[in-house]
C-alpha positions as CSV (number, residue, x, y, z in Angstrom):
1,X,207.4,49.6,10.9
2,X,204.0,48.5,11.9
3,X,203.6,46.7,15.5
4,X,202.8,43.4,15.9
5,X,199.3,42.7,17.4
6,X,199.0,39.4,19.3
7,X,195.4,38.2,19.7
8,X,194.8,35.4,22.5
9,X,191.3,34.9,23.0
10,X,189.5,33.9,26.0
11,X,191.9,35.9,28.7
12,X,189.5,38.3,29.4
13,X,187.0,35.8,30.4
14,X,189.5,34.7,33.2
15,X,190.1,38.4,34.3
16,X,186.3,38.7,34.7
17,X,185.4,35.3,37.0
18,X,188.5,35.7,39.7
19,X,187.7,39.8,39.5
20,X,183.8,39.3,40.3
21,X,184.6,37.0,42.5
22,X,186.7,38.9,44.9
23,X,184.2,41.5,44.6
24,X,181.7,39.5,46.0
25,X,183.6,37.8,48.8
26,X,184.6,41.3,49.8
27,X,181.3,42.4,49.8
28,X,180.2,38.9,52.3
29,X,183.1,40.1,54.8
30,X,181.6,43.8,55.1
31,X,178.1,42.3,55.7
32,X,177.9,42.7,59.3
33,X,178.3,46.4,58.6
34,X,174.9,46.5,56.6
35,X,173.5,44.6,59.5
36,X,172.9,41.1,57.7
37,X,174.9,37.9,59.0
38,X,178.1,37.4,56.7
39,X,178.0,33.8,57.4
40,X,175.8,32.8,54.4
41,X,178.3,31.0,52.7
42,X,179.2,28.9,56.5
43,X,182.5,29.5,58.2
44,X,186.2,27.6,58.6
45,X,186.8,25.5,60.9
46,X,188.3,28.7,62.9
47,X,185.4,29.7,63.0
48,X,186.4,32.7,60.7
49,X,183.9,33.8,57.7
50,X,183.9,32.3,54.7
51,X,183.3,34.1,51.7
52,X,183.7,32.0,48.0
53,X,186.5,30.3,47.8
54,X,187.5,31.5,44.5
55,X,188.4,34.6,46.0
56,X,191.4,33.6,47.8
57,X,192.2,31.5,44.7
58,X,191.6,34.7,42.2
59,X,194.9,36.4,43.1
60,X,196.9,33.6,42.1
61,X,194.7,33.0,38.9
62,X,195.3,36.8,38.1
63,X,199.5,36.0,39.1
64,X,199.1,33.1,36.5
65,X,197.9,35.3,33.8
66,X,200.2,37.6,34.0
67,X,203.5,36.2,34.3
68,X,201.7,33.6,31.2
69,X,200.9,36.9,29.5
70,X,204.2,39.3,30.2
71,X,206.9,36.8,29.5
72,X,205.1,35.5,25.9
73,X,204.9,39.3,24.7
74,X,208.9,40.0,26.4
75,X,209.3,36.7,24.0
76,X,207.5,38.2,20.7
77,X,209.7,41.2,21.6
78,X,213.0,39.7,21.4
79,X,211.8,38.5,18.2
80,X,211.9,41.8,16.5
81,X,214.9,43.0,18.8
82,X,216.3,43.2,22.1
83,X,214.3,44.1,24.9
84,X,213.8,47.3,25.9
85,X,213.6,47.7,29.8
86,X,213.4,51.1,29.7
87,X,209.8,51.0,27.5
88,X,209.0,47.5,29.1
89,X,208.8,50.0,32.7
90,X,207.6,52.8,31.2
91,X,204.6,50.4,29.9
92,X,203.8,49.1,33.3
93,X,203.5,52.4,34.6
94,X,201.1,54.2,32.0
95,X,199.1,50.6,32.9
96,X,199.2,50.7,36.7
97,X,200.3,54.1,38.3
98,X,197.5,56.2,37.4
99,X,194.7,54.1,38.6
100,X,196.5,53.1,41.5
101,X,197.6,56.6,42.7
102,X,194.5,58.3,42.0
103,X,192.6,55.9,44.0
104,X,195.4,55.6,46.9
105,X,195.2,59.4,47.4
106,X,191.2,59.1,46.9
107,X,191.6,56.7,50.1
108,X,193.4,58.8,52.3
109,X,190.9,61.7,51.9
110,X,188.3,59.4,52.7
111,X,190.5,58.0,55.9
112,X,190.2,62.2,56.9
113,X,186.8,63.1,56.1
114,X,185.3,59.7,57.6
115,X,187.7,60.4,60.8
116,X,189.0,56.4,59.7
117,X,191.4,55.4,61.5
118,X,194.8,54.5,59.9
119,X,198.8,54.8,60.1
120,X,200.8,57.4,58.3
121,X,203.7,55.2,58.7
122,X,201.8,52.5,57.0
123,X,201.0,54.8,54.1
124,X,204.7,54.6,53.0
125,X,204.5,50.7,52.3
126,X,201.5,51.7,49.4
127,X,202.9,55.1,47.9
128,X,206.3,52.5,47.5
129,X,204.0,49.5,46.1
130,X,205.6,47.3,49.3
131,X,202.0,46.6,50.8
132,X,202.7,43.1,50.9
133,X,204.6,44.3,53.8
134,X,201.6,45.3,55.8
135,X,199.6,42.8,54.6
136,X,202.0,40.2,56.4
137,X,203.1,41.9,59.4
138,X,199.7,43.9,60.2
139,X,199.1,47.6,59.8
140,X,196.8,47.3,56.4
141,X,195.2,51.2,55.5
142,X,191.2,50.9,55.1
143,X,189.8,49.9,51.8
144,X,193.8,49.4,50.5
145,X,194.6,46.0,52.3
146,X,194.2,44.3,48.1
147,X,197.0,46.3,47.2
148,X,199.1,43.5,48.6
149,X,198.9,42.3,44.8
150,X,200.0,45.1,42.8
151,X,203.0,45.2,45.4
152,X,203.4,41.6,44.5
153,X,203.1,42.2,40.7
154,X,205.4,45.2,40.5
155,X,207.9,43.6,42.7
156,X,207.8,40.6,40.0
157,X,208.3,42.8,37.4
158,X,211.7,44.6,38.8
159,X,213.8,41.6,37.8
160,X,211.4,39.7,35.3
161,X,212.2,41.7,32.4
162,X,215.8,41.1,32.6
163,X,215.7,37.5,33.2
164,X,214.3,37.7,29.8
165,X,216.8,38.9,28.4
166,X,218.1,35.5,28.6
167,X,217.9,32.5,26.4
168,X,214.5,30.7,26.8
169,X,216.1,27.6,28.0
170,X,217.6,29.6,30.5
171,X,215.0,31.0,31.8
172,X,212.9,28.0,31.5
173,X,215.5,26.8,34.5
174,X,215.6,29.6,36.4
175,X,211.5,29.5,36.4
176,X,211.7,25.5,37.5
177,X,214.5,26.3,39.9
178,X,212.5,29.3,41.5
179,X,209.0,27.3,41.9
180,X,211.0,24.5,43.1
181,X,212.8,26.7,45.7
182,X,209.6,28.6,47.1
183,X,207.3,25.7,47.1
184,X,210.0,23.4,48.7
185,X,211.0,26.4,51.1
186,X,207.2,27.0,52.2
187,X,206.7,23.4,52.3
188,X,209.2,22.3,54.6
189,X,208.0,26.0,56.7
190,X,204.5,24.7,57.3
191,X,205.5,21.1,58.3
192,X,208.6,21.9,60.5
193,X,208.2,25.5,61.2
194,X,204.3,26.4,61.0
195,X,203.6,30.4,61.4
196,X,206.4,31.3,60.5
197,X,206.6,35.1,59.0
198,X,208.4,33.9,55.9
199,X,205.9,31.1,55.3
200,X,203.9,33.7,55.5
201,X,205.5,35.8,53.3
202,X,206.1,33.4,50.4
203,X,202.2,32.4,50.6
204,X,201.8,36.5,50.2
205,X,205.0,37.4,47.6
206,X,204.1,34.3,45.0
207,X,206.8,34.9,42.6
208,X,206.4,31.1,41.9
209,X,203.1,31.4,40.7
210,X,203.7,34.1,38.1
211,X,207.3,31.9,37.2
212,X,204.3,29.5,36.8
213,X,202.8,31.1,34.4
214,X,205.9,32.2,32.1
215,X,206.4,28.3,32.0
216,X,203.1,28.1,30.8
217,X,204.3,31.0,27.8
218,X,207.4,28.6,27.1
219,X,205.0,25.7,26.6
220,X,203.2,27.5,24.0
221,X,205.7,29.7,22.6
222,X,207.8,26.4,21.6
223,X,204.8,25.2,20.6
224,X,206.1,22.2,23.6
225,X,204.1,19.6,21.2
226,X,203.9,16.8,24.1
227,X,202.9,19.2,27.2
228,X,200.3,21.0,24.9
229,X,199.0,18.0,23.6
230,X,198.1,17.0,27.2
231,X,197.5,20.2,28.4
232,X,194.8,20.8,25.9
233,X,193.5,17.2,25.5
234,X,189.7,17.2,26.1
235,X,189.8,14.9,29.3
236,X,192.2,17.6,30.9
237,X,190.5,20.3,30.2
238,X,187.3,18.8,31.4
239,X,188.6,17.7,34.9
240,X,190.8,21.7,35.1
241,X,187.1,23.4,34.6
242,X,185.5,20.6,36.9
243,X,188.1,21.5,39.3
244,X,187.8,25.3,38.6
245,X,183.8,24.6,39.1
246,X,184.3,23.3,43.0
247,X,186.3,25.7,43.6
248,X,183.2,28.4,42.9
249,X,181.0,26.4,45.3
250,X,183.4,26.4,48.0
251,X,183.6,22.5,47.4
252,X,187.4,22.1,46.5
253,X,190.3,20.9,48.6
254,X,193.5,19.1,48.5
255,X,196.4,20.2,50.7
256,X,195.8,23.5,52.2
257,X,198.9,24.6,52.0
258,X,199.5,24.4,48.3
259,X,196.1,24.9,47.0
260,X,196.9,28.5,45.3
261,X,200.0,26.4,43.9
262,X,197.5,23.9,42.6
263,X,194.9,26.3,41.3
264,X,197.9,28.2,39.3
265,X,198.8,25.3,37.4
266,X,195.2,24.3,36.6
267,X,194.7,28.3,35.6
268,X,197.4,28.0,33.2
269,X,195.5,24.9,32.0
270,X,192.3,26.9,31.2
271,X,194.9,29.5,29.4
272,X,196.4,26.8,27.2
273,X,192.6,25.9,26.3
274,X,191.3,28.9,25.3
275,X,194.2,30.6,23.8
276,X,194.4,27.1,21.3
277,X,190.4,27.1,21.4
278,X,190.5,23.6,22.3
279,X,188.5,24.3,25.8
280,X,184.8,22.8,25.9
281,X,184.5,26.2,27.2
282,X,185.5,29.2,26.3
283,X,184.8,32.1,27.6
284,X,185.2,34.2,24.2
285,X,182.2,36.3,24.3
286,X,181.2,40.3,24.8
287,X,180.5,40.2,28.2
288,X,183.2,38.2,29.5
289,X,185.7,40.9,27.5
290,X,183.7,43.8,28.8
291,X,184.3,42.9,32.1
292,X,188.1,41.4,31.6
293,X,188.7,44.9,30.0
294,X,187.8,46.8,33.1
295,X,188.6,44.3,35.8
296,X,191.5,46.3,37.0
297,X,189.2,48.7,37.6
298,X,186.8,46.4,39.6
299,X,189.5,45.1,41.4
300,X,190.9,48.4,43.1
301,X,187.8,50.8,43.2
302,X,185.5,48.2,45.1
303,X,186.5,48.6,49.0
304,X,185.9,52.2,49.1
305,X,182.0,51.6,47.3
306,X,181.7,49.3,50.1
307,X,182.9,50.8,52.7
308,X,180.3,53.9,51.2
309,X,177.4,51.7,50.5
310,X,177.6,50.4,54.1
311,X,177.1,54.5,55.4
312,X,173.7,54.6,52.8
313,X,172.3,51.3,53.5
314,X,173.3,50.6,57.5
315,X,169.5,50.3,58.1
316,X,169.1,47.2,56.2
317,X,168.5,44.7,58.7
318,X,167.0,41.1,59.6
319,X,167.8,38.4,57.1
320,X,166.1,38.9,53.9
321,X,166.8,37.7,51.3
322,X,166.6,40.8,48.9
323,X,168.6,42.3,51.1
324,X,171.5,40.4,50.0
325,X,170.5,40.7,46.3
326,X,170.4,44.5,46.7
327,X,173.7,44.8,48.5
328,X,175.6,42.2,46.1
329,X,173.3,44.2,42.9
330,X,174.3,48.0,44.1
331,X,177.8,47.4,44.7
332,X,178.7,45.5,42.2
333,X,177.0,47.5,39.6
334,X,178.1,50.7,40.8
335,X,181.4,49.0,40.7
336,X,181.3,48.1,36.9
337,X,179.6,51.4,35.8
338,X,182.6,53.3,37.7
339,X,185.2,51.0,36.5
340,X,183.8,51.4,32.8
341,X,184.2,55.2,33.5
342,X,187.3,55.1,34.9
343,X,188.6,53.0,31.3
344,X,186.9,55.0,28.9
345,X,187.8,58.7,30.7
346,X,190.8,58.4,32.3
347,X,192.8,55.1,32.2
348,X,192.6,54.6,27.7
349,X,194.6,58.3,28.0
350,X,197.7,56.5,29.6
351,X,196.6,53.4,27.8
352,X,197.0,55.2,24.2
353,X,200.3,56.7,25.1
354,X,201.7,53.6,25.9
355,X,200.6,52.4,22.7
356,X,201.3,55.1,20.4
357,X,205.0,55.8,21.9
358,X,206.1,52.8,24.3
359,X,204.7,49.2,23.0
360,X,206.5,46.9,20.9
361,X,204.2,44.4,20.3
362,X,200.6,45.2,20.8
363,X,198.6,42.7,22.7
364,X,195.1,42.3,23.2
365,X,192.6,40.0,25.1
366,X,189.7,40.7,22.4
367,X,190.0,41.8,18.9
368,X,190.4,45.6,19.6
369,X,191.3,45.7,23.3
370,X,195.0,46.1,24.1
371,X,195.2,44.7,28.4
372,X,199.1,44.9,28.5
């Protein structure tokens, strides 16, 4: 029988802006390595760098995406038969593992050869995809704090396949229950218990946001005529990309605590829009899907072309201009050159086993590019 392919356009266009933009805020943070001041974007009222805000918020828009994108294809699935967790795991693997290891190792050979300083003990938290852990309580390796994510994503995806297993409604409650739960929980952390290590840890580990997103795949899997009809009225959609636009130029704010909340709701919003093309923008075009189609690549490979760049170019000094342009230009086209690399030579090999021997339902973000 011939697979499925489900084509929802636009995703790839979200991929790219909150991948770029970590990218870049990274790249601000390591300036004071290349001898230029970092603060050209201003600082927190901490006093702490600040970088684009979109950064911070990208995670949760990537967390959005992917529990909008995993639980409509587990739904698709169960339309032809009952899921299969063993393929479902299998799947995630062939995507994630071989990027992720080969990089990890990469790191650690680096960590030698650079005498860089780092814990062995704290290498166990990323071979066992738990740097989350590290992330929280200290002890981050060089160039592998971001991992915290795909710790966060895998975890997700340990129990997330079986609660699909259940009946939508059901699992339409257990998403509202869950958000409820961890937003309530963190809440009533930051007002009555601030600092807190499981405030913390909730702001890290956002299962809610992802459980965010798979409401968002009910909404348009039940084709949830009211919600959609809002979701993707004009006005909406305006005020979600007028909010998404602030949030590029720093200028967006509500309740600090809940912002990443907030942001995942409006990104399912933009999702909603494109994939029903009823967005005044959409982000359907070549280069926004040649950089969604990488950006997993561009999202791990970057700290360690940093952390590189930073050895070849320490001598840049003063505060030029162009020497921003040629630090934000080298790295982040070296970044997209290498991440295109790694796609085309080594991660489409796992990709096209996974397609030819473990995928169900094929899924793509452009018209011949399967992401998950």
């Amino acid at each position: 029988m011939e697979k499925k392919t489900i084509y929802l356009p636009g995703l790839n266009g979200i991929r790219a802006i909150a991948a770029i933009a970590v990218v870049i805020s990274h790249i601000t943070l390591s300036f004071r390595d290349f001898g230029l001041d970092p603060y050209i974007f201003g600082s927190y009222d901490d006093g702490s760098i600040r970088t684009l805000d979109l950064a911070g918020y990208g995670v949760s828009m990537f967390f959005a995406l992917s529990g909008f994108l995993i639980t409509y294809l587990l739904f698709k699935e169960k339309e032809i038969n009952s899921i299969n967790i063993k393929k479902f795991y299998v799947r995630r693997i062939l995507r994630i593992w071989p990027l992720y290891y080969a990089y990890l190792f990469l790191c650690l050979a680096i960590h030698f050869i650079f005498n860089v300083d780092f814990s062995l003990k704290s290498s166990l938290y990323y071979l066992f995809y738990s740097a989350n852990i590290p992330f929280v309580i200290g002890g981050t390796l060089p160039f592998l704090a971001h991992f915290w994510s795909l710790a966060v994503e895998e975890q997700f995806y340990m129990f997330w396949p079986w609660i699909n297993k259940l009946r939508i409604k059901q699992i339409t409650i257990f998403s509202i229950l869950g958000v409820i739960l961890l937003i309530g929980t963190k809440t009533y952390l930051h007002i009555f218990r601030p600092d807190t290590i499981l405030e913390q840890f909730i702001h890290v580990t956002r299962f809610h946001c992802m459980m965010i997103g798979a409401l968002g795949a009910v909404v348009f899997y039940n084709k949830s005529s009211f919600i959609l009809k809002i979701a993707t009225n004009k006005t909406i959609q305006f005020i979600s990309w007028g909010i998404m636009f602030l949030v590029m130029i720093n200028g967006y704010h509500i309740a600090s605590f809940i912002d990443n909340e907030i942001l995942t709701v409006i990104t399912v919003v933009i999702i909603l829009g494109q994939i029903t093309k009823t967005s005044p923008l959409s982000l359907e075009n070549n280069y926004f899907d040649f950089l969604g189609k990488i950006s997993y690549g561009i999202y791990v490979i970057h700290p360690l072309l940093i952390f590189l760049y930073s050895k070849i170019l320490h001598s840049i000094t003063a505060f030029d201009t162009l020497n921003y342009l040629i630090v934000y230009s080298m790295i982040l086209g070296t970044t997209i050159l290498l991440s295109h690399l790694s796609y085309k030579y080594f991660e489409s090999k796992f990709l096209k086993l996974k397609e030819k021997k473990f995928s169900v339902i094929r899924s793509s973000g452009t018209k011949n590019y399967t992401q998950h």
